[in-house]
Each structure stands twice: as structure tokens, then as C-alpha cells.
N, CA, C and O atoms as a MOPAC input file, in Angstrom:
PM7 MOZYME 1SCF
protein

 N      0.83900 1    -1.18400 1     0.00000 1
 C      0.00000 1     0.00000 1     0.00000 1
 C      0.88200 1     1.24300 1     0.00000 1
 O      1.83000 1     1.52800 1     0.73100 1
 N      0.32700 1     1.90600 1    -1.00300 1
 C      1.05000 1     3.37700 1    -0.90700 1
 C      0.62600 1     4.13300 1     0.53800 1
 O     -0.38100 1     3.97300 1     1.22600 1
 N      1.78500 1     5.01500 1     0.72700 1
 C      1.43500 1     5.88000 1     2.03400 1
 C      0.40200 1     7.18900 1     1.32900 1
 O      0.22600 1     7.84000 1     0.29800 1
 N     -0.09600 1     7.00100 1     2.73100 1
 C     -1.02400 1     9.07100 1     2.21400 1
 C     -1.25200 1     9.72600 1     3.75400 1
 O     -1.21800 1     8.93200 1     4.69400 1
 N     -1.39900 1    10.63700 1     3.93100 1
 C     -2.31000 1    11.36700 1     4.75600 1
 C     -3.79800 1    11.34400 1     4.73000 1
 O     -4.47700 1    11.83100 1     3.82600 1
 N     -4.23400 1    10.77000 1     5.74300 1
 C     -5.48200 1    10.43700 1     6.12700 1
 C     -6.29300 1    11.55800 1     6.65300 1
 O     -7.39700 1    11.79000 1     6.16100 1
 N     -5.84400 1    12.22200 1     7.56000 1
 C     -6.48100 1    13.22700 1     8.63100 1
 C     -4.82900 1    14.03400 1     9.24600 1
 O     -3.66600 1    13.66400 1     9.40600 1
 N     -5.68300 1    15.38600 1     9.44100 1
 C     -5.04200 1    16.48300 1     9.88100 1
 C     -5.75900 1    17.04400 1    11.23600 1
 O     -6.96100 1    17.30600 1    11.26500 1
 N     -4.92400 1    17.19300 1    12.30800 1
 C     -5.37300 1    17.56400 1    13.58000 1
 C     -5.81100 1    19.17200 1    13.51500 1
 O     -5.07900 1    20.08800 1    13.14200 1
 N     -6.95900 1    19.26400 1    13.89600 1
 C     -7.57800 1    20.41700 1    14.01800 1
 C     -7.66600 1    20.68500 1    15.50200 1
 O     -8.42700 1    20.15600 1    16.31200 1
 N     -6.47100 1    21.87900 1    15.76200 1
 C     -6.93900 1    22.00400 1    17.68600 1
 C     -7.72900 1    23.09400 1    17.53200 1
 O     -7.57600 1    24.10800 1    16.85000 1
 N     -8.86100 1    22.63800 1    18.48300 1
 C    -10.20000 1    23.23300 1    18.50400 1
 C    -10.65700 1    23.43400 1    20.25400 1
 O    -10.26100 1    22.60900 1    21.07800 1
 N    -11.53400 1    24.64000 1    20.66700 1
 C    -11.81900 1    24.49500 1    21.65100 1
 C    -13.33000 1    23.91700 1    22.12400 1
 O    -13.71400 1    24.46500 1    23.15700 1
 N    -13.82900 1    23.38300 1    21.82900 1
 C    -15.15000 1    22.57600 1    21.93600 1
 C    -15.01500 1    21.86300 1    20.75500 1
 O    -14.23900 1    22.10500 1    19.83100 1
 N    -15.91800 1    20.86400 1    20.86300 1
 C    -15.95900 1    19.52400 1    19.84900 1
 C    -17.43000 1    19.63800 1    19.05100 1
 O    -17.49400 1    19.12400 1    17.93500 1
 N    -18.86000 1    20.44300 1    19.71800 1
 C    -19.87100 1    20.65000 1    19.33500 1
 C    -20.07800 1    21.67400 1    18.75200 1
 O    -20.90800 1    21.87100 1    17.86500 1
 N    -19.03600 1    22.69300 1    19.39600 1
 C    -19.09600 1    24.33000 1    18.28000 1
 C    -18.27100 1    24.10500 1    16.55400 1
 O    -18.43200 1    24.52900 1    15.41000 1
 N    -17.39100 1    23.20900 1    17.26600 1
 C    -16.74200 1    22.95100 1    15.80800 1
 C    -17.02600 1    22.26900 1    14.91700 1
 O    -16.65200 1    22.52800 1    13.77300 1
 N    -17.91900 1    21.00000 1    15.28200 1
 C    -18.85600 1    20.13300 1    14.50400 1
 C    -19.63700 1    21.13700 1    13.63900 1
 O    -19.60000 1    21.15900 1    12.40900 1
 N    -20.35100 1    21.96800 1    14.42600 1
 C    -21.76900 1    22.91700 1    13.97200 1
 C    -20.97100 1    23.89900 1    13.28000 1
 O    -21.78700 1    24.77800 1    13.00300 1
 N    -19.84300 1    24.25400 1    12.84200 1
 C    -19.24100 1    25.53100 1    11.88200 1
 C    -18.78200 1    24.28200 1    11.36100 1
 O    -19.38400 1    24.78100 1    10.41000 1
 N    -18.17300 1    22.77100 1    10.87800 1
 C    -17.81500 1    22.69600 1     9.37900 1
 C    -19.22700 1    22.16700 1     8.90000 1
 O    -19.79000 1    22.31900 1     7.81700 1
 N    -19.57100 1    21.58600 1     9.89100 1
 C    -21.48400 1    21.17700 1     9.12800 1
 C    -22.13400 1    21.75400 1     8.83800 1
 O    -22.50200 1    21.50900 1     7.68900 1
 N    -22.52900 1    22.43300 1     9.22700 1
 C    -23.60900 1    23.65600 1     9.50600 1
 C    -22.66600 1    24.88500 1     8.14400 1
 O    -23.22500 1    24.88700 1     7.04800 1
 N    -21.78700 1    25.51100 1     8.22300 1
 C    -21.07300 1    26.37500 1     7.66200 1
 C    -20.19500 1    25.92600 1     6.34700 1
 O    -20.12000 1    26.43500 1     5.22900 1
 N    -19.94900 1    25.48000 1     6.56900 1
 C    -18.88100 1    24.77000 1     5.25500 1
 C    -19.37600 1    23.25400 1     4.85200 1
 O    -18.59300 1    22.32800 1     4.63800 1
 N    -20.52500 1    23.17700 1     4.79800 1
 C    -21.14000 1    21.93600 1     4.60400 1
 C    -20.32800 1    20.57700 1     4.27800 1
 O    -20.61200 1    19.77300 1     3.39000 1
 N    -19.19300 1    20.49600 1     5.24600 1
 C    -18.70800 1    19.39600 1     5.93100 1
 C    -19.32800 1    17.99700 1     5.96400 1
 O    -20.49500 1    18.30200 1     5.71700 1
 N    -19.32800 1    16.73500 1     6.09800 1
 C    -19.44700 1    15.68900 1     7.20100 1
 C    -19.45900 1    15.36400 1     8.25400 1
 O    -18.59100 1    16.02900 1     8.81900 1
 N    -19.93800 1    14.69500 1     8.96000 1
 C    -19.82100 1    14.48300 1    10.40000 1
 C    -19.49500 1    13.17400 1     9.84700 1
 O    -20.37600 1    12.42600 1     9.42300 1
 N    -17.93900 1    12.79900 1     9.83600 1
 C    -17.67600 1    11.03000 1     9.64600 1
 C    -17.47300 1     9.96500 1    10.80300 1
 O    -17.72500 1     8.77500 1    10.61200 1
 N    -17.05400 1    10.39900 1    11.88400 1
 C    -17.00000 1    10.17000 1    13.24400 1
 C    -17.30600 1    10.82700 1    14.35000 1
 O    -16.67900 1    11.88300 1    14.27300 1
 N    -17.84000 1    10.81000 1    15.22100 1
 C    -17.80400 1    11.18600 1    16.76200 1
 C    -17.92900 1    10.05800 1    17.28400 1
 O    -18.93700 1     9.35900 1    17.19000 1
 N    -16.87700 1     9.76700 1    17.90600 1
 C    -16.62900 1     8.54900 1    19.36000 1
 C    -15.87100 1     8.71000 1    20.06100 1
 O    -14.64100 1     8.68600 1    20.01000 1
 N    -17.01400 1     9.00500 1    21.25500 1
 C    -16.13100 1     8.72200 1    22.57100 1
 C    -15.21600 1     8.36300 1    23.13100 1
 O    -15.32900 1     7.17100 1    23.41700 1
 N    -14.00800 1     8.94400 1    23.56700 1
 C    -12.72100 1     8.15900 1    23.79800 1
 C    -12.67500 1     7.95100 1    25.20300 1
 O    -12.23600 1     6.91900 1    25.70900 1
 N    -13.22100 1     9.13300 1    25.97800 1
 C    -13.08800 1     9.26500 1    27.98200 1
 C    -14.11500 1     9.99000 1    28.11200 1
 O    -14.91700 1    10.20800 1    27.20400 1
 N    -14.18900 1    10.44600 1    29.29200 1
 C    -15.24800 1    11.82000 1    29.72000 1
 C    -14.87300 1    12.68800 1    28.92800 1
 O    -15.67500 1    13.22400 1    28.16400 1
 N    -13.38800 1    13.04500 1    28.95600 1
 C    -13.24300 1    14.69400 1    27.79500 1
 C    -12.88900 1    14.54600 1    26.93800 1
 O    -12.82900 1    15.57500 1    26.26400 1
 N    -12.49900 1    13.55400 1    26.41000 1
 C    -11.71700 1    13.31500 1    24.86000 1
 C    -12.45400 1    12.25600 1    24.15700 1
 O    -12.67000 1    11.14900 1    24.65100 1
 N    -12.89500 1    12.69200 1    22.80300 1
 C    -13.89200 1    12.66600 1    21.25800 1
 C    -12.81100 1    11.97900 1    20.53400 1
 O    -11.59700 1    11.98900 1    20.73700 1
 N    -13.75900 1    11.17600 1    19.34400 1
 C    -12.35000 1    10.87400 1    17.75700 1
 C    -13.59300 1    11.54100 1    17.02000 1
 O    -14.73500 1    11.08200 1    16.98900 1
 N    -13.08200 1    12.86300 1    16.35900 1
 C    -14.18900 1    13.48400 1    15.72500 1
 C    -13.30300 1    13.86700 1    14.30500 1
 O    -12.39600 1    14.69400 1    14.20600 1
 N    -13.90800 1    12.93600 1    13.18500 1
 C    -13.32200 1    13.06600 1    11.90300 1
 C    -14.68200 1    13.92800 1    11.44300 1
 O    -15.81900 1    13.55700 1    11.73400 1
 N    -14.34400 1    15.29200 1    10.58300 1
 C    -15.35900 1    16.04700 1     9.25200 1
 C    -14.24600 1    15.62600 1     7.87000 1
 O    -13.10300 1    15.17000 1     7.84100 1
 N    -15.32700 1    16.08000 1     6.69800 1
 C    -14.84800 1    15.72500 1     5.63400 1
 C    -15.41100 1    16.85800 1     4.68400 1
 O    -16.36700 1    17.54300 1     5.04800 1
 N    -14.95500 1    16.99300 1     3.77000 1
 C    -15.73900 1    17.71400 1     2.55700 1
 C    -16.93600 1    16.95600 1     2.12400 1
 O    -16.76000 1    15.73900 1     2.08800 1
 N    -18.24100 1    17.43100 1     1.75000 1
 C    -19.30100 1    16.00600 1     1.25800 1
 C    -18.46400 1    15.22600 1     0.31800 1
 O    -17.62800 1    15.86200 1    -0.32400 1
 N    -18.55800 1    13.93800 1     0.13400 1
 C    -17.94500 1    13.37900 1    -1.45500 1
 C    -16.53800 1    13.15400 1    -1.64600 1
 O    -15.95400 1    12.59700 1    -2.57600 1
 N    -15.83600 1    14.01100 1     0.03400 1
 C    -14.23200 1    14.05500 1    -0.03700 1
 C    -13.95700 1    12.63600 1    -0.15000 1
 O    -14.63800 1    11.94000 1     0.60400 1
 N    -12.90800 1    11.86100 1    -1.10300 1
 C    -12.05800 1    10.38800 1    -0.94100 1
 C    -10.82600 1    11.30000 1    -0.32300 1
 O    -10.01900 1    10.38100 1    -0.17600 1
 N    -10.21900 1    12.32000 1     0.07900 1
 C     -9.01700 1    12.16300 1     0.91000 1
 C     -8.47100 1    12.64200 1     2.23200 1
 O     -8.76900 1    12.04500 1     3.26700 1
 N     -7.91100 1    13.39300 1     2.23400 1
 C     -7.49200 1    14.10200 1     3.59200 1
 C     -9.19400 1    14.46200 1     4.25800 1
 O    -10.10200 1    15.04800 1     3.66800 1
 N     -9.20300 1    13.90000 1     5.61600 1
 C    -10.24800 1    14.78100 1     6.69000 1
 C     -9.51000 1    15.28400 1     7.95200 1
 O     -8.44800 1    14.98500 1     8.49900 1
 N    -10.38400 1    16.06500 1     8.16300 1
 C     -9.63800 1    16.86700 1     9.69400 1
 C    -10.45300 1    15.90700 1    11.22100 1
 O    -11.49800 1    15.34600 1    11.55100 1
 N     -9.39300 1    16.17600 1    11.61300 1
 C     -9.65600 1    15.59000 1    13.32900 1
 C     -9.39500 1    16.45100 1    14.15900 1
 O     -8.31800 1    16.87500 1    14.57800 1
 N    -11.08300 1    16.86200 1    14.53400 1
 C    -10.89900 1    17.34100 1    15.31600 1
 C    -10.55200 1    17.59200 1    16.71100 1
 O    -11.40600 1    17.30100 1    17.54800 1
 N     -9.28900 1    18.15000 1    17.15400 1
 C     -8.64600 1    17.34100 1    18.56600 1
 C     -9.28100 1    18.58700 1    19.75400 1
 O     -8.82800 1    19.70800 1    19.52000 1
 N     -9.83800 1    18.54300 1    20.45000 1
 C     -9.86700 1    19.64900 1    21.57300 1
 C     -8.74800 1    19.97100 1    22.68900 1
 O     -8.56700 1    19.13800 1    23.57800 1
 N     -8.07400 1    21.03200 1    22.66500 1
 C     -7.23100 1    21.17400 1    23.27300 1
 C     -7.15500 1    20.86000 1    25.26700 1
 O     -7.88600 1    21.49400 1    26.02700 1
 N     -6.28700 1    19.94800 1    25.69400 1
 C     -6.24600 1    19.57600 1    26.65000 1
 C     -5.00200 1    20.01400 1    27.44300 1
 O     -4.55700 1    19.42000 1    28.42500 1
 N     -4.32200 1    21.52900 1    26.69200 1
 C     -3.48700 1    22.20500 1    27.88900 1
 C     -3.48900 1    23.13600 1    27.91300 1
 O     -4.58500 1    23.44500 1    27.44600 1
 N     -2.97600 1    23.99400 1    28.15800 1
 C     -2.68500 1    25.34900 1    27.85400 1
 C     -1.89300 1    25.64700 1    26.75700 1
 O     -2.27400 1    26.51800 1    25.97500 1
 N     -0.57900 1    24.90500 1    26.53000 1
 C     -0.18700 1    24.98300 1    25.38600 1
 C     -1.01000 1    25.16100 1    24.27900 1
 O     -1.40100 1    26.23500 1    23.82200 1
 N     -1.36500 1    23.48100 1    23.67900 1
 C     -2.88600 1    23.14800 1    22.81400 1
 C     -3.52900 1    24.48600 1    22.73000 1
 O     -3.51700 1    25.05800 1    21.64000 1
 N     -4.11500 1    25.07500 1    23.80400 1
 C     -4.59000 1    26.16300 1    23.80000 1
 C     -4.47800 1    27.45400 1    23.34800 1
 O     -5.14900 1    28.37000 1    22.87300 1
 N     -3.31100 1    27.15000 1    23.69900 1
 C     -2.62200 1    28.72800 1    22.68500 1
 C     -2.16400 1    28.60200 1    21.04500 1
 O     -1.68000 1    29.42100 1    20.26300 1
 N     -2.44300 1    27.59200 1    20.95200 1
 C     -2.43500 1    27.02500 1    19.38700 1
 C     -3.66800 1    27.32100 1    18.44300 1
 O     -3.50700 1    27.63500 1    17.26300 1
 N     -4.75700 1    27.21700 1    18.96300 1
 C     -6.25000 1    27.26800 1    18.48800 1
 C     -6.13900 1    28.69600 1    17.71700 1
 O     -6.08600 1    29.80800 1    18.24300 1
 N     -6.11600 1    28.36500 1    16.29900 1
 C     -6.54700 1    29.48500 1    15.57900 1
 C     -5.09500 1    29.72500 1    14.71700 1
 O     -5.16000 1    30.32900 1    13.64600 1
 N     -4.14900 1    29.36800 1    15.07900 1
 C     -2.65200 1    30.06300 1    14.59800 1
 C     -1.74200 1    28.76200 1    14.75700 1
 O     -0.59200 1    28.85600 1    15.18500 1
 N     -2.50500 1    27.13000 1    14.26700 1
 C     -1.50200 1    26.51800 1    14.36600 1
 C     -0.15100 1    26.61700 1    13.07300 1
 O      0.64700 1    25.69100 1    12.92800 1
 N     -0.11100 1    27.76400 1    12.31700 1
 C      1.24400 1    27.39700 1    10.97100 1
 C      1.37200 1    29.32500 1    11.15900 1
 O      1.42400 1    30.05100 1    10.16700 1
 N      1.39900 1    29.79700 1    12.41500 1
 C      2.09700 1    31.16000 1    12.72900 1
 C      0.85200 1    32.00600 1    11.56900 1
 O      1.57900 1    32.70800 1    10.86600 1
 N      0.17400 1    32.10600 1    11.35300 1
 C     -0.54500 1    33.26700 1    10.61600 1
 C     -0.85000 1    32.65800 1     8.43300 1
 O     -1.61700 1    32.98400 1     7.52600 1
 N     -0.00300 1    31.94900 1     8.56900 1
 C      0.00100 1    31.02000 1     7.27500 1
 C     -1.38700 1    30.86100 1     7.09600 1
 O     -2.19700 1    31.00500 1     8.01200 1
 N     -1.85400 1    30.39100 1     5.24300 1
 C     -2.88600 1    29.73900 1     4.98600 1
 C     -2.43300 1    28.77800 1     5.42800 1
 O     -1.22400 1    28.57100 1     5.32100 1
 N     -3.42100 1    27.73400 1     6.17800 1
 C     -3.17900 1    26.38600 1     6.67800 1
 C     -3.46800 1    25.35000 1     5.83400 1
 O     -2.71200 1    24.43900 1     5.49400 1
 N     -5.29200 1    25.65300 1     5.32000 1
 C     -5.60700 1    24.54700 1     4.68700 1
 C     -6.63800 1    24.88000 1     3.16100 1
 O     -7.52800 1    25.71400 1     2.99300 1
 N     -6.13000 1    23.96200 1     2.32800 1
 C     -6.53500 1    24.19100 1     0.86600 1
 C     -7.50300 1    23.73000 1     0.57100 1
 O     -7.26100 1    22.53400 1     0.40700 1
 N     -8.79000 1    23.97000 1     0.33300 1
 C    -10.31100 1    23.52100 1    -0.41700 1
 C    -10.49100 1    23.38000 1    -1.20800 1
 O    -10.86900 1    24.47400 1    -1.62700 1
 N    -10.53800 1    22.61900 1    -2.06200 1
 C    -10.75700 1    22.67400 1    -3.50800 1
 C    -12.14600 1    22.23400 1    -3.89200 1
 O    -12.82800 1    21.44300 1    -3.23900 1
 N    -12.47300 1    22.78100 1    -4.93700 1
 C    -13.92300 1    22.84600 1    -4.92700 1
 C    -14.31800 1    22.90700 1    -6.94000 1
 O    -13.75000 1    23.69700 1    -7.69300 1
 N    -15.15800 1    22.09500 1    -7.30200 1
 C    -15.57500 1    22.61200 1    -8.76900 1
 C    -16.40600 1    23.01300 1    -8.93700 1
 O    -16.78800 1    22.91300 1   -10.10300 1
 N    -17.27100 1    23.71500 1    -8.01500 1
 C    -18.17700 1    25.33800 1    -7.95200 1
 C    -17.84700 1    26.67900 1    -7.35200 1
 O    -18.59900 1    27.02500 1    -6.44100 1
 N    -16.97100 1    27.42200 1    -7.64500 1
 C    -16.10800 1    28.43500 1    -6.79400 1
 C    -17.11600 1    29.28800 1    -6.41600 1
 O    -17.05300 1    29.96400 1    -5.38900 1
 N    -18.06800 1    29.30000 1    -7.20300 1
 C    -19.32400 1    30.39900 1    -7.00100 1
 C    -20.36200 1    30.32500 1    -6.24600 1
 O    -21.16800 1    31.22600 1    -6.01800 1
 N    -20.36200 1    29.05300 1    -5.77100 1
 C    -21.54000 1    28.52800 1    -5.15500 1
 C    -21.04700 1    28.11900 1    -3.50900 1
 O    -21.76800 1    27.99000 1    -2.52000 1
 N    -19.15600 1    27.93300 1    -3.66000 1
 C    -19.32000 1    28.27200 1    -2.33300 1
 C    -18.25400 1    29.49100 1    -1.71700 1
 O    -17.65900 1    29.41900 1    -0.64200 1
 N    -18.18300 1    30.65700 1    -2.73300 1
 C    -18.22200 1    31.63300 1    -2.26400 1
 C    -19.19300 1    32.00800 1    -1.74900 1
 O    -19.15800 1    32.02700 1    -0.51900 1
 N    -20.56200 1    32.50000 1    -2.48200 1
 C    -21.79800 1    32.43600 1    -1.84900 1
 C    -21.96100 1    32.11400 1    -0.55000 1
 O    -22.39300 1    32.94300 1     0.25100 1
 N    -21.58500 1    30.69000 1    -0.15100 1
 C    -21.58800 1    30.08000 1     1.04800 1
 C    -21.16700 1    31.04900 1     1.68600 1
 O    -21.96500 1    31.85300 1     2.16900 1
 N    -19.59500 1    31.21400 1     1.85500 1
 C    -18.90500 1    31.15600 1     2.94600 1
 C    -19.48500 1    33.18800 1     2.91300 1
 O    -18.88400 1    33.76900 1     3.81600 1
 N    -20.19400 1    33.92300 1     2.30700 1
 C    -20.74800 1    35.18000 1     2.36300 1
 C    -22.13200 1    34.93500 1     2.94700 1
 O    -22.52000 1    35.95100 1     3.52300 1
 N    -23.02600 1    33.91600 1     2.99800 1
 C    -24.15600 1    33.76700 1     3.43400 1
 C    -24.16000 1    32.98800 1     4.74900 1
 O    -25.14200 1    32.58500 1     5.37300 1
 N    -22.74800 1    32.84400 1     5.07100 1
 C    -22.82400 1    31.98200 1     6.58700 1
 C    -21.90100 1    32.84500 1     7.45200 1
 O    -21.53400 1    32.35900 1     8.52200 1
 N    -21.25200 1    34.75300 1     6.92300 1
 C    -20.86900 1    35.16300 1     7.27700 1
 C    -19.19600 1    34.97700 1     7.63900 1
 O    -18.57500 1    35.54100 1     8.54000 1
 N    -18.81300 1    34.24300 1     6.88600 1
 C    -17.46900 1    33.66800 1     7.14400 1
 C    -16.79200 1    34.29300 1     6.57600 1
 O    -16.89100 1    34.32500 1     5.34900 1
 N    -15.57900 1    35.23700 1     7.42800 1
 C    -14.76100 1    36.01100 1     7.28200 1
 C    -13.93200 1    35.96700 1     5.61800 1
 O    -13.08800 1    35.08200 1     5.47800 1
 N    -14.14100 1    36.71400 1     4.67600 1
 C    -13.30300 1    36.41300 1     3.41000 1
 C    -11.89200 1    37.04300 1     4.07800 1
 O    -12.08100 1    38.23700 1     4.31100 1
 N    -10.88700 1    36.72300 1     4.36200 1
 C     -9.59200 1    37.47900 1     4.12300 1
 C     -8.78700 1    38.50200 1     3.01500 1
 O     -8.41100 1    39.67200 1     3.09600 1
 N     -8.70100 1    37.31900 1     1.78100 1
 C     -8.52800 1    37.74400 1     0.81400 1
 C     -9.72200 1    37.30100 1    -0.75500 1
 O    -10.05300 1    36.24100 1    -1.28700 1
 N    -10.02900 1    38.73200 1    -0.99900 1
 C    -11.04800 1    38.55700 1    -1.87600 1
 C    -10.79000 1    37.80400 1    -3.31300 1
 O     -9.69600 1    38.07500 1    -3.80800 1
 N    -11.52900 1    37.00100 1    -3.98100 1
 C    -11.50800 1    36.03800 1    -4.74000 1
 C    -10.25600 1    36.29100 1    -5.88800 1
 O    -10.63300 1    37.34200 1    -6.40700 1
 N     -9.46000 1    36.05400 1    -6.31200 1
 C     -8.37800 1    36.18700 1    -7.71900 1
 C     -8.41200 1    35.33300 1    -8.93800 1
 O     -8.05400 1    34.16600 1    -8.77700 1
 N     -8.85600 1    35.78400 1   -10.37900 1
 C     -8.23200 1    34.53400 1   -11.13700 1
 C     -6.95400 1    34.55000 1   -11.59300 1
 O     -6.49900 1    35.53700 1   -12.16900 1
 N     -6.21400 1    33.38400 1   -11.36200 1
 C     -4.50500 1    33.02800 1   -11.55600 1
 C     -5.13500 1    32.60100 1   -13.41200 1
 O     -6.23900 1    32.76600 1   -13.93100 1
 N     -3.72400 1    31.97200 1   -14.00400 1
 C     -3.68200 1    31.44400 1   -15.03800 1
 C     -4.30600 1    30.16700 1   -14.95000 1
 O     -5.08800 1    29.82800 1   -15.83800 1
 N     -4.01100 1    29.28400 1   -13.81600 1
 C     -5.12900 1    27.98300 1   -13.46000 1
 C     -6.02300 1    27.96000 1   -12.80700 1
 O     -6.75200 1    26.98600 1   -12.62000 1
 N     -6.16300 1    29.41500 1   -12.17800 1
 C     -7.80900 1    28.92900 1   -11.90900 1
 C     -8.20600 1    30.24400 1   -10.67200 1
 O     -7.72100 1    31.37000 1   -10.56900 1
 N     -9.26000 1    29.56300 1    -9.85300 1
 C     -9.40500 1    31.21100 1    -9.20100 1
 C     -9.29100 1    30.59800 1    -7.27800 1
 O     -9.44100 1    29.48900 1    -6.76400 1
 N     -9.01500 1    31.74500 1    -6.80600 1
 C     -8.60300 1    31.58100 1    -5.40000 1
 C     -9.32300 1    32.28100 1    -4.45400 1
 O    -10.09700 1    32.97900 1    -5.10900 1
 N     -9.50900 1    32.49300 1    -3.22500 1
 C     -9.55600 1    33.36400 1    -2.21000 1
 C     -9.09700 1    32.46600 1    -0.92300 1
 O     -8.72000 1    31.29800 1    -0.83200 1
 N     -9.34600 1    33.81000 1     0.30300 1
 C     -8.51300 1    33.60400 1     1.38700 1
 C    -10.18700 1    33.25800 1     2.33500 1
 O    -11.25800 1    33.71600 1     1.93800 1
 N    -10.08700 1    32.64800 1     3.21100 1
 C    -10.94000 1    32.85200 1     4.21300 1
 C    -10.14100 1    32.12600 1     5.91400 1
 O     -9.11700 1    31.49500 1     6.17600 1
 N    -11.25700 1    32.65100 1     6.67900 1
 C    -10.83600 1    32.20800 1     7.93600 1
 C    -12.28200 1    31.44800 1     8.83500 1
 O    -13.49000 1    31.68100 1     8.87500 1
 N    -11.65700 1    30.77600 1     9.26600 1
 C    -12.68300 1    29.36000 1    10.07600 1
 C    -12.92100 1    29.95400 1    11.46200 1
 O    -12.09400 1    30.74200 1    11.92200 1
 N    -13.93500 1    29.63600 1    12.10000 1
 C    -14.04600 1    30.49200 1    13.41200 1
 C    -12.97900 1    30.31600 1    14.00800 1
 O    -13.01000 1    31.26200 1    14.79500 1
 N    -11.62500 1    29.54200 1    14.29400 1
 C    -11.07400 1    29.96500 1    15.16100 1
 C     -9.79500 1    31.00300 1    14.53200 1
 O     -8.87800 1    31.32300 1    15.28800 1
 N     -9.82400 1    31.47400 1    13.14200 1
 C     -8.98000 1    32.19900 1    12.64900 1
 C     -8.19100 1    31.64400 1    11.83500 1
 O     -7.70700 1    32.48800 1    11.08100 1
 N     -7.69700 1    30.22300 1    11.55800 1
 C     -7.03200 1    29.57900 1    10.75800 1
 C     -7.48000 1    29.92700 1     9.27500 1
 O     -8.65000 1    30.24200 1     9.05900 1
 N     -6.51100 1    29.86600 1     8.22300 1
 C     -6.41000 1    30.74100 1     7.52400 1
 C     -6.53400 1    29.35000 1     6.39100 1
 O     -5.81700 1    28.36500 1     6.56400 1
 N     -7.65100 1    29.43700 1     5.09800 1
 C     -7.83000 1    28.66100 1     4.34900 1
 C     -7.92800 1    29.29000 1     2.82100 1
 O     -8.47900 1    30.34400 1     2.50400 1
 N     -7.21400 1    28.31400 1     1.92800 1
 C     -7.49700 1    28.84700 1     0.40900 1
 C     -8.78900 1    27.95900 1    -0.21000 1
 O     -8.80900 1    26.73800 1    -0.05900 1
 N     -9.75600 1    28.60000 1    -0.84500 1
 C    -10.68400 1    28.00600 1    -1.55100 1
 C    -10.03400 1    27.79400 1    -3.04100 1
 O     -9.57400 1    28.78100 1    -3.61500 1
 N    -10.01400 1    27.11500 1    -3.37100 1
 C     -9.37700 1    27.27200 1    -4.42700 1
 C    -10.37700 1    26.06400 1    -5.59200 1
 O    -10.83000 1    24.93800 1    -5.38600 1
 N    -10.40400 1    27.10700 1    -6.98800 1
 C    -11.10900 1    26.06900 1    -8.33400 1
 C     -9.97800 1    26.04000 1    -9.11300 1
 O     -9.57200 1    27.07500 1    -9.64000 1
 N     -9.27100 1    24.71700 1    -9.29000 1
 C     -8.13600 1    24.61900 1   -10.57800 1
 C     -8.84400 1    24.43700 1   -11.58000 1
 O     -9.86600 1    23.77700 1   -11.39000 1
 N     -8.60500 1    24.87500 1   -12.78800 1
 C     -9.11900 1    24.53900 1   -14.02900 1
 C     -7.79700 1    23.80500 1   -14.61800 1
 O     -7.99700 1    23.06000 1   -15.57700 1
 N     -6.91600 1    23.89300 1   -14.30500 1
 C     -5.88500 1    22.64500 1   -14.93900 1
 C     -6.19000 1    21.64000 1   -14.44300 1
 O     -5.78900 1    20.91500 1   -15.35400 1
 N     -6.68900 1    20.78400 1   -13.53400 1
 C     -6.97800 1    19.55700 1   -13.08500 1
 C     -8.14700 1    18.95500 1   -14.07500 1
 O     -8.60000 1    17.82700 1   -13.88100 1

């Protein structure tokens, strides 16, 4: 078997606020929630239809963790969306109030913008038309 990346840790501070902004907001998956202890979840979201990378969402259990939420790659876009309706979920992320950062661009392959996830992490929407 080839290697891949499966899931990417999302430190988050609640497990139900963050469920309800990629579901609810970025019309996400709910692919897992299970119980691990009293405070600790295995909570996988997905893109609808995604076959690859999903996020796990981890809730932070220190203070450290904590000071991570929102700025885990120092102010960087963190994470890339790709999407083959750019218009439909720009729309979205303007009708669910979700911060645009940087307003939409078309490159030579295709078109981009910046947005941010409630805890501030910094995401590219991105439509390739070379793919």
C-alpha cells in the first residue's frame, strides 16, 4: 500500500461548536464522533464526497494546545479547499458570514480566495481549471 495522509489535527476548543461551523457552515461531514473518555472525542469532518485528507478534530487539553487554536502554521494559509463550484461556495462562505480574508483572484489555473474558520485559521478556496 502506498502511504497518504489520512487526517489532519484540528486544535479546537469545543468539539460541538466545531462540529456545527464545518457542518452547519462549510457543509462538511460528520464522519465520526466517538467517545474516547469523559473529555476526549475521535471526531473526523470531511468535505461532502471528499475520498481524501479529513480533519480531526482534537480539543485542546493544555494550555499549550490552547494557545495554538486558531494560529496553528504562525498566521500562514493552513488549509486548501478545492472545490468545482467556486461560485456557489463563495456564496456560502458570504451567506454563513465567514470572514473572506482575501477577496476572490483569477490566476492562469484557476481562481482563489482567502478565508478564515471560526477559530482564525487561515484557508485557500481554491477552483483549478488545470486539473
Amino acid at each position: 500500500m502506498a502511504q497518504k495522509i489520512s487526517k489532519i489535527a484540528l486544535v479546537v476548543d469545543d468539539y460541538d461548536k466545531a462540529i456545527e461551523f464545518y457542518t452547519k457552515n462549510l457543509n462538511f461531514n460528520l464522519i465520526e464522533d466517538t467517545p474516547l473518555s469523559a473529555e476526549k472525542r475521535w471526531v473526523v469532518v470531511a468535505p461532502k464526497d471528499s475520498t481524501g485528507c479529513a480533519l480531526l478534530l482534537a480539543k485542546a487539553s493544555s494550555s499549550q494546545q490552547e494557545s495554538r487554536i486558531g494560529n496553528q502554521t504562525g498566521g500562514r494559509v493552513f488549509l486548501f479547499l478545492h472545490t468545482n463550484n467556486f461560485d456557489q461556495d463563495h456564496q456560502n462562505l458570504i451567506t454563513h458570514k465567514i470572514k473572506i480574508v482575501r477577496e476572490p483572484v483569477t490566476e492562469c489555473w484557476g481562481r482563489v480566495l482567502v478565508f478564515e474558520d471560526m477559530y482564525g485559521n487561515l484557508w485557500d478556496l481554491i477552483e483549478d481549471n488545470t486539473i
